[in-house]
mmCIF file of the N, C-alpha and C atoms, coordinates in Angstrom:
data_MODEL
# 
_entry.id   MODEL 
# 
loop_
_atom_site.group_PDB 
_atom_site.id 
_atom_site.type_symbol 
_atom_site.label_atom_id 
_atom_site.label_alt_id 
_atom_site.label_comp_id 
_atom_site.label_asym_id 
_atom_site.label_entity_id 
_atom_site.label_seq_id 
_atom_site.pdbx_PDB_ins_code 
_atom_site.Cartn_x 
_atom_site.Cartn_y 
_atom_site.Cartn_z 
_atom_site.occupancy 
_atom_site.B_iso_or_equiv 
_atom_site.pdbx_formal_charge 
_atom_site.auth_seq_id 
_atom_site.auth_comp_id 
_atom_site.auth_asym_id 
_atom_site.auth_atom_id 
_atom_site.pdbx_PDB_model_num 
ATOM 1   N N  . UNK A 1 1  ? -1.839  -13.685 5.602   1.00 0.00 ? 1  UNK A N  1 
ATOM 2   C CA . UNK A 1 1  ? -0.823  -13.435 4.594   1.00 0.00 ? 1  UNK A CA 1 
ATOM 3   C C  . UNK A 1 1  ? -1.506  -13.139 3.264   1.00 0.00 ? 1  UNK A C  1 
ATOM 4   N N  . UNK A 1 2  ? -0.992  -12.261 2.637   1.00 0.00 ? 2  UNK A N  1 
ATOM 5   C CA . UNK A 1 2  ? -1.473  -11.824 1.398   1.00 0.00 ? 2  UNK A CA 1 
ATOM 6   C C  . UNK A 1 2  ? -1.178  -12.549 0.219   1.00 0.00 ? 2  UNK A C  1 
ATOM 7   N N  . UNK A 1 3  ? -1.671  -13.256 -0.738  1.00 0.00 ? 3  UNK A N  1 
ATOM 8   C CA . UNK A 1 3  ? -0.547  -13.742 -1.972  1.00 0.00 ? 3  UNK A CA 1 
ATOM 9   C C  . UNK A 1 3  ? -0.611  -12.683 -2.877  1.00 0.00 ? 3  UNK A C  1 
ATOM 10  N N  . UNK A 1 4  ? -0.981  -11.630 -3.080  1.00 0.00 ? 4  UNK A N  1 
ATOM 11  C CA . UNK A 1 4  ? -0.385  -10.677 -4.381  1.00 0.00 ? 4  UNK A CA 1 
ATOM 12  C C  . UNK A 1 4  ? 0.039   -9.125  -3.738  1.00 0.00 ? 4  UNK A C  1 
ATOM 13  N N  . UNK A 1 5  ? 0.912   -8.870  -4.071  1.00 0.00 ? 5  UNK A N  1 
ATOM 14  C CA . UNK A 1 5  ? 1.552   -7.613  -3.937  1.00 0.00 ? 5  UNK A CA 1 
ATOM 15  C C  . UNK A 1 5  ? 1.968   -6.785  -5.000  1.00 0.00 ? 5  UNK A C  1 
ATOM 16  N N  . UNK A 1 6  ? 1.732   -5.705  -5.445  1.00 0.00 ? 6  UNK A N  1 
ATOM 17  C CA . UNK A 1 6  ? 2.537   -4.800  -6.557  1.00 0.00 ? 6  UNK A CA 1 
ATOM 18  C C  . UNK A 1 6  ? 4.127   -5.071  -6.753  1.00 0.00 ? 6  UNK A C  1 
ATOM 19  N N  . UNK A 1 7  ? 4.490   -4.990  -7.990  1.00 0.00 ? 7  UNK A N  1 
ATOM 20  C CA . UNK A 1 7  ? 6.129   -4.910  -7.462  1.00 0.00 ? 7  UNK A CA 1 
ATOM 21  C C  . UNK A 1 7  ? 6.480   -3.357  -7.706  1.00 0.00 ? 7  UNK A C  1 
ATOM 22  N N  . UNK A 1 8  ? 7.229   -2.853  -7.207  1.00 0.00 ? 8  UNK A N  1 
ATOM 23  C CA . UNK A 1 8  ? 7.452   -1.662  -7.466  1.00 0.00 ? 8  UNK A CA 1 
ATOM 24  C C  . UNK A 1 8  ? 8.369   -1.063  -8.143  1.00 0.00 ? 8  UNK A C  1 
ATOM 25  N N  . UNK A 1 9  ? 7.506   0.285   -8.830  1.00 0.00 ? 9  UNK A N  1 
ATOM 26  C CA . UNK A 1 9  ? 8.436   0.867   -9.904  1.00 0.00 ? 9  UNK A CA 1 
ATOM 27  C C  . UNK A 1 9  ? 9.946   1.938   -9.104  1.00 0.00 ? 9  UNK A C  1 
ATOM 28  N N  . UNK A 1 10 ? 10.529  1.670   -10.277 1.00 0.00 ? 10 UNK A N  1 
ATOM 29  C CA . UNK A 1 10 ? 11.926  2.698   -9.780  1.00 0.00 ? 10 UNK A CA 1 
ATOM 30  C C  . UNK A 1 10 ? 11.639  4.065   -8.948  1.00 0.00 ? 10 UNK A C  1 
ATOM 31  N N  . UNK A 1 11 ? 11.568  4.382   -8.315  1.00 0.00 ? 11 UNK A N  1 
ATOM 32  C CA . UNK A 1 11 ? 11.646  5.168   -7.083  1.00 0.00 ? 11 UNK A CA 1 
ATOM 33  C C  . UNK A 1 11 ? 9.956   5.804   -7.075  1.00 0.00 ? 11 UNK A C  1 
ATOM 34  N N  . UNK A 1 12 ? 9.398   4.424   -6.602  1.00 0.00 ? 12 UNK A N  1 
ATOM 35  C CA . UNK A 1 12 ? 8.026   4.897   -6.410  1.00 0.00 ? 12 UNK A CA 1 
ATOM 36  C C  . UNK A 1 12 ? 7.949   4.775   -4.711  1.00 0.00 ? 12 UNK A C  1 
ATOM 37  N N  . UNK A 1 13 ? 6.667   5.620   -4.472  1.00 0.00 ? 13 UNK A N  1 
ATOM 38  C CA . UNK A 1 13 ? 6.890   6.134   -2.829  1.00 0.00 ? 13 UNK A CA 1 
ATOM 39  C C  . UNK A 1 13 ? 5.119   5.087   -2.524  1.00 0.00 ? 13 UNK A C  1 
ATOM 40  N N  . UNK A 1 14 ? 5.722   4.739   -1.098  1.00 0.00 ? 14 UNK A N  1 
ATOM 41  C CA . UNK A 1 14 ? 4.810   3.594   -0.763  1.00 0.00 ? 14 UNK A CA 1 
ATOM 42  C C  . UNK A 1 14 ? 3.315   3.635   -0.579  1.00 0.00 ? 14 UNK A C  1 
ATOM 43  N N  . UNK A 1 15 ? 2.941   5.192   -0.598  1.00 0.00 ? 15 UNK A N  1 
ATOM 44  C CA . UNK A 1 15 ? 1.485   5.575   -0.595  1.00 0.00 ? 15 UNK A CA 1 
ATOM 45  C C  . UNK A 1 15 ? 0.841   5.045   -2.528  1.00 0.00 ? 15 UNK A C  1 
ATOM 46  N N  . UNK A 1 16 ? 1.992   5.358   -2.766  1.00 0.00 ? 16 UNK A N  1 
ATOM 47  C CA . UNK A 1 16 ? 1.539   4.591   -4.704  1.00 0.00 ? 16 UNK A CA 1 
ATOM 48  C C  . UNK A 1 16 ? 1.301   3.676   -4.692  1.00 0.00 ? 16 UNK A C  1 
ATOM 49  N N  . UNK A 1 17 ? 2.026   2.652   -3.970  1.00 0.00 ? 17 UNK A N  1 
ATOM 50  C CA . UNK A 1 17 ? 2.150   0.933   -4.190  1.00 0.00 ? 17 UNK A CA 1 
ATOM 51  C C  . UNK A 1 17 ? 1.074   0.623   -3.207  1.00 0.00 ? 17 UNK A C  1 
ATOM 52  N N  . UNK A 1 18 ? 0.563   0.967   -1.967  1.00 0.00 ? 18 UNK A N  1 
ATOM 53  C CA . UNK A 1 18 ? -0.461  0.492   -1.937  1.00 0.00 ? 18 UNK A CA 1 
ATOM 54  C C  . UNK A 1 18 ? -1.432  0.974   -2.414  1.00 0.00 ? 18 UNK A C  1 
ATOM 55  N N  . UNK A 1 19 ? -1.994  2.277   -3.040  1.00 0.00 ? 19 UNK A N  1 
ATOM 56  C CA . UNK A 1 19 ? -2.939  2.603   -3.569  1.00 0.00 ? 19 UNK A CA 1 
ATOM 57  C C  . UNK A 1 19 ? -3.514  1.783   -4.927  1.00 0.00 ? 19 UNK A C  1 
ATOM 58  N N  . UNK A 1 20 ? -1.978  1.481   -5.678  1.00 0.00 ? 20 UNK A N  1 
ATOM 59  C CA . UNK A 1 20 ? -2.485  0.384   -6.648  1.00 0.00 ? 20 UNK A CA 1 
ATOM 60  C C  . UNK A 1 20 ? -3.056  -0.887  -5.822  1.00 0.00 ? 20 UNK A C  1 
ATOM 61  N N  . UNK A 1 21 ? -2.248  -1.468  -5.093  1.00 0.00 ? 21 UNK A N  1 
ATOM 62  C CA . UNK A 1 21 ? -2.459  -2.637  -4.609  1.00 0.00 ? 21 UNK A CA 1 
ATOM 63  C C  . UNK A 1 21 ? -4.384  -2.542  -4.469  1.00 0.00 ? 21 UNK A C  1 
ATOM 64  N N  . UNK A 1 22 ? -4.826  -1.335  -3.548  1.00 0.00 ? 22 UNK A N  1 
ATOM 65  C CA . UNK A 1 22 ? -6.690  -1.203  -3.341  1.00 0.00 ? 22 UNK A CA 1 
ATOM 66  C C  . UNK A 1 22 ? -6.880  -1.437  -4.412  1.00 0.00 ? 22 UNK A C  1 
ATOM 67  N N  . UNK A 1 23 ? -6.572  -0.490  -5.447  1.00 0.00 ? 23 UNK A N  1 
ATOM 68  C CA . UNK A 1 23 ? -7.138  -0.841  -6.970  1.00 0.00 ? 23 UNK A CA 1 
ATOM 69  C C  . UNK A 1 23 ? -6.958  -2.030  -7.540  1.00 0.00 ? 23 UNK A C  1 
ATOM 70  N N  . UNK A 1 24 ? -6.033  -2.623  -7.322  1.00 0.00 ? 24 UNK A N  1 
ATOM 71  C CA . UNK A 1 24 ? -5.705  -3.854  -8.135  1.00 0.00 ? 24 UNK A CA 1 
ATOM 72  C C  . UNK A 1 24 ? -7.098  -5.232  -6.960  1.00 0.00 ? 24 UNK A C  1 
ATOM 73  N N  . UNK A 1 25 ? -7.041  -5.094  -5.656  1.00 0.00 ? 25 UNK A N  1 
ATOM 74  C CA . UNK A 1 25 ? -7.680  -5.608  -5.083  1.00 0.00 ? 25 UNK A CA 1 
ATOM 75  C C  . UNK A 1 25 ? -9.258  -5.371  -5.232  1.00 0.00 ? 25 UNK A C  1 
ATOM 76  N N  . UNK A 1 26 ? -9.500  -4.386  -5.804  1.00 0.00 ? 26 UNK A N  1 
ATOM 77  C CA . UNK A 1 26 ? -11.375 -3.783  -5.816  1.00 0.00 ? 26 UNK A CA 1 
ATOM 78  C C  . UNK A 1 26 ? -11.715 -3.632  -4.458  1.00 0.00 ? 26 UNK A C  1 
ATOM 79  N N  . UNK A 1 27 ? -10.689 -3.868  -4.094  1.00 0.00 ? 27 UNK A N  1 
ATOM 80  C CA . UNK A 1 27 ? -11.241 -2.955  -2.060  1.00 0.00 ? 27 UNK A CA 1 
ATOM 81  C C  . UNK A 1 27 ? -12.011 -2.051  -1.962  1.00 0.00 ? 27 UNK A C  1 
ATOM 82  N N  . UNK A 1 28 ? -13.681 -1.913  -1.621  1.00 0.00 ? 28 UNK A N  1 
ATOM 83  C CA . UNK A 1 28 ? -14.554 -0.839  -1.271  1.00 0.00 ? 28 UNK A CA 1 
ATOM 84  C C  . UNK A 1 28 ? -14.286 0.290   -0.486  1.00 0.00 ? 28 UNK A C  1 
ATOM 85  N N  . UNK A 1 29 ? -13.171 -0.090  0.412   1.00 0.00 ? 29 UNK A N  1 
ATOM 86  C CA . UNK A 1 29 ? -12.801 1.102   1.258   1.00 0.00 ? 29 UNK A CA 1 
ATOM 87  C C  . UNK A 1 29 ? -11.268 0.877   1.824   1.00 0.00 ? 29 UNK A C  1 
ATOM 88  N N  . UNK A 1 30 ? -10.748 2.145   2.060   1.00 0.00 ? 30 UNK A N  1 
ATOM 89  C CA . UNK A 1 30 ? -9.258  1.809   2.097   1.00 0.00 ? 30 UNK A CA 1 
ATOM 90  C C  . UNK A 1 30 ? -9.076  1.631   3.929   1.00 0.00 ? 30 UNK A C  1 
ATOM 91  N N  . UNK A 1 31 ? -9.994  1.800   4.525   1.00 0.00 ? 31 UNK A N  1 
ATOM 92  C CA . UNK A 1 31 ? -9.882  0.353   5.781   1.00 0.00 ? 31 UNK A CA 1 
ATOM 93  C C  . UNK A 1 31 ? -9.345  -0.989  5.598   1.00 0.00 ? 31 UNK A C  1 
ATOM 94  N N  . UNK A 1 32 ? -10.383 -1.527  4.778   1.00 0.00 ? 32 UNK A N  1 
ATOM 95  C CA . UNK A 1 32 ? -10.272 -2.565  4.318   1.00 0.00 ? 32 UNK A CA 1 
ATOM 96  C C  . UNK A 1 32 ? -8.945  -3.218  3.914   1.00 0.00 ? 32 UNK A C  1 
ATOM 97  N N  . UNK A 1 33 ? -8.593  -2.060  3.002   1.00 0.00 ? 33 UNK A N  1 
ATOM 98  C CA . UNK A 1 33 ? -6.893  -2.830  2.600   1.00 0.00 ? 33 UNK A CA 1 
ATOM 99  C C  . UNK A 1 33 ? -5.961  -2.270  3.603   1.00 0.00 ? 33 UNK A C  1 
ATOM 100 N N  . UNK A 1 34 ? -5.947  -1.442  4.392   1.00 0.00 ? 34 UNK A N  1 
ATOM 101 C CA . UNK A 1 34 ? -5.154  -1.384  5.325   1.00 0.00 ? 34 UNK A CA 1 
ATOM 102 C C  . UNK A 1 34 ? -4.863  -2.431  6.380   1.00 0.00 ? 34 UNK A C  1 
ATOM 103 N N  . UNK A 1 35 ? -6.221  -3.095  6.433   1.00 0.00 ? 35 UNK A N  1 
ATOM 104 C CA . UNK A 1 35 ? -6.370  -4.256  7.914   1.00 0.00 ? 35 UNK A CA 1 
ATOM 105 C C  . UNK A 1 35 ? -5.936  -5.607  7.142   1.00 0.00 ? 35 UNK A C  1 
ATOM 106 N N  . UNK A 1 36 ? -5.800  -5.595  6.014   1.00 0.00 ? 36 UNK A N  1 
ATOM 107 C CA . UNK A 1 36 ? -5.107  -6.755  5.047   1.00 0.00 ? 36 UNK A CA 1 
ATOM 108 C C  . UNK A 1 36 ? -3.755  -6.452  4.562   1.00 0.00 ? 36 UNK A C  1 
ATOM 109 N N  . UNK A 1 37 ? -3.501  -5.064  5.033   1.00 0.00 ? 37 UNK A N  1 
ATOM 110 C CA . UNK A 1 37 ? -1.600  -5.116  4.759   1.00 0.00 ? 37 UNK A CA 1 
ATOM 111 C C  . UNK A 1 37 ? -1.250  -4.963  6.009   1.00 0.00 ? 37 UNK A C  1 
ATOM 112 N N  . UNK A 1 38 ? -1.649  -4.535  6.752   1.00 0.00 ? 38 UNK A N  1 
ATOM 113 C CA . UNK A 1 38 ? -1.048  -3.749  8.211   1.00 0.00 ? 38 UNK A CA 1 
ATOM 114 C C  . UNK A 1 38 ? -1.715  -4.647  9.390   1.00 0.00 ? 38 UNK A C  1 
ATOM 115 N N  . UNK A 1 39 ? -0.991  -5.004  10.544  1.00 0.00 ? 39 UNK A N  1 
ATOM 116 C CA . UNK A 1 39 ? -1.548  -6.157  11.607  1.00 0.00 ? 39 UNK A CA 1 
ATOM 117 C C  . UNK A 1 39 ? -2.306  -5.066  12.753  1.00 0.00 ? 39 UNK A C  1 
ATOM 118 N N  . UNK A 1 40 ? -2.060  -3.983  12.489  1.00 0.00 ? 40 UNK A N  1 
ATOM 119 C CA . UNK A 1 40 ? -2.268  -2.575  13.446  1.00 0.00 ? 40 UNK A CA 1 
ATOM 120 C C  . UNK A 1 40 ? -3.294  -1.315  12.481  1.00 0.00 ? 40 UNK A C  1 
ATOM 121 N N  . UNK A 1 41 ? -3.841  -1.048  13.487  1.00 0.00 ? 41 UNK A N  1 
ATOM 122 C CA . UNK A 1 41 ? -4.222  0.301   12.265  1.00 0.00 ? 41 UNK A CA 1 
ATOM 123 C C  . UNK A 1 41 ? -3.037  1.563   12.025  1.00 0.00 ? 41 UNK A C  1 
ATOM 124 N N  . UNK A 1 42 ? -3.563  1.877   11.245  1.00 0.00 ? 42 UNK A N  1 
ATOM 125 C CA . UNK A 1 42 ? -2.519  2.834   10.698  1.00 0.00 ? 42 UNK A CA 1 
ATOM 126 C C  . UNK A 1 42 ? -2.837  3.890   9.742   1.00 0.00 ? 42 UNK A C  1 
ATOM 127 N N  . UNK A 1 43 ? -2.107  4.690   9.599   1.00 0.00 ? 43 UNK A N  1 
ATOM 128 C CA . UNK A 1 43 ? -2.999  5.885   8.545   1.00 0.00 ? 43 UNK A CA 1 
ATOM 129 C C  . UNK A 1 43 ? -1.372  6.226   7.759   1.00 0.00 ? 43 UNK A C  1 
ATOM 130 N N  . UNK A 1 44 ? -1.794  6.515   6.550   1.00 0.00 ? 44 UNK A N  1 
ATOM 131 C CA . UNK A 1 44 ? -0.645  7.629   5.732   1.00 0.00 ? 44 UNK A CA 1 
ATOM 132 C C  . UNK A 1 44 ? -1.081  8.730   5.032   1.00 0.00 ? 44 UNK A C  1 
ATOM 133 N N  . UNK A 1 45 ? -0.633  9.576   6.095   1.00 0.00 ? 45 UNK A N  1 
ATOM 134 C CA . UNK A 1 45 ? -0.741  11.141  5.556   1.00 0.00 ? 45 UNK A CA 1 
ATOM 135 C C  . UNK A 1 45 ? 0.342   11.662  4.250   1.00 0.00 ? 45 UNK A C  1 
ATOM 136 N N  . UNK A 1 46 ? 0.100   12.732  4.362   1.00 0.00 ? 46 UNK A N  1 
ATOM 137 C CA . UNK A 1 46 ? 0.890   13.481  2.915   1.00 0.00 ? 46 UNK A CA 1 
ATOM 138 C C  . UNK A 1 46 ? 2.915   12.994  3.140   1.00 0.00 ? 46 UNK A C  1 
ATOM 139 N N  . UNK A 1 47 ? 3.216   12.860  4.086   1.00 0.00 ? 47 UNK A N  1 
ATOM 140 C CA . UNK A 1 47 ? 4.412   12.506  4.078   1.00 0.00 ? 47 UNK A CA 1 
ATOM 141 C C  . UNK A 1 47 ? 4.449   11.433  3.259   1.00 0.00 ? 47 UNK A C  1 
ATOM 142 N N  . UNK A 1 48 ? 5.248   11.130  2.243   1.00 0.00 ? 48 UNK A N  1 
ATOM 143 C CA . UNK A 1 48 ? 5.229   9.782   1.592   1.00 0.00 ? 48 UNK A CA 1 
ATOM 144 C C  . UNK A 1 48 ? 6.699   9.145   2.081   1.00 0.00 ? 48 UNK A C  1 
ATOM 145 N N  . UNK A 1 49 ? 6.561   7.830   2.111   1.00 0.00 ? 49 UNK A N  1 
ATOM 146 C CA . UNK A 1 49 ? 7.913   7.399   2.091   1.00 0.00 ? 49 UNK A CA 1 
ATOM 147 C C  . UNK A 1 49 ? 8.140   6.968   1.063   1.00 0.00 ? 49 UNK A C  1 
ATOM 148 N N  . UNK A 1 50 ? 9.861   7.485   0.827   1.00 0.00 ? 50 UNK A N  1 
ATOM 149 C CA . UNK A 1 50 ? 10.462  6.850   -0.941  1.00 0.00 ? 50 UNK A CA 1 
ATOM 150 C C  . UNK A 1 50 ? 11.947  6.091   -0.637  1.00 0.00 ? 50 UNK A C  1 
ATOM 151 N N  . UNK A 1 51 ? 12.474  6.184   -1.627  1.00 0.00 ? 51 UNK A N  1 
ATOM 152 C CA . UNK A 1 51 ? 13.241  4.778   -1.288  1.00 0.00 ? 51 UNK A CA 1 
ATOM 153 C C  . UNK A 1 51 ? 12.690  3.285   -0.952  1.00 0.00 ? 51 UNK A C  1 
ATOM 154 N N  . UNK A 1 52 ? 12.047  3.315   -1.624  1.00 0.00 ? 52 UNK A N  1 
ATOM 155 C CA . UNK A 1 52 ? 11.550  1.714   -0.880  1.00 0.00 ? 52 UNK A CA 1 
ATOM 156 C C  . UNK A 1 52 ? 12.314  0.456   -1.108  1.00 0.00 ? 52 UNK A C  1 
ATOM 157 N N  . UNK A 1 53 ? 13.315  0.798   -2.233  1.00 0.00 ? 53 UNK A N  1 
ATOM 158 C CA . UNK A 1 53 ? 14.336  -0.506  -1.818  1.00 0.00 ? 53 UNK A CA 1 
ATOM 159 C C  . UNK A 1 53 ? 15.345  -0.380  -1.081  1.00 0.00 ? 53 UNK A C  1 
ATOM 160 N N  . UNK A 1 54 ? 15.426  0.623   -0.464  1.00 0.00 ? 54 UNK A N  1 
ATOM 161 C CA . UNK A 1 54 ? 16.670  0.776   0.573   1.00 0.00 ? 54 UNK A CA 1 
ATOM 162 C C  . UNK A 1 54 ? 16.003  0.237   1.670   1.00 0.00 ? 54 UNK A C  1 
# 
């Protein structure tokens, strides 16, 4: 379990919020923060998802 997460801005798309999150973490490589948000690997390509409070 993670204790810090971004909160997110008004219609920000989820490739933003974790990209801060690496930055905010000093993560050397974005493996790294993927295998600390995600229980699976996973990739995000150019599709972004928005709406994130819906």
């Amino acid at each position: 379990m993670i204790g810090y997460f971004p909160h997110p801005y008004k219609d920000e798309v989820i490739y933003s919020i974790i990209a801060r999150y690496h930055h905010h973490m000093r993560n050397k490589s974005k493996y790294y923060t993927f295998e600390e948000l995600f229980s699976k690997k996973v990739s995000l390509n150019t599709e972004y998802i928005n709406n994130v409070n819906y």
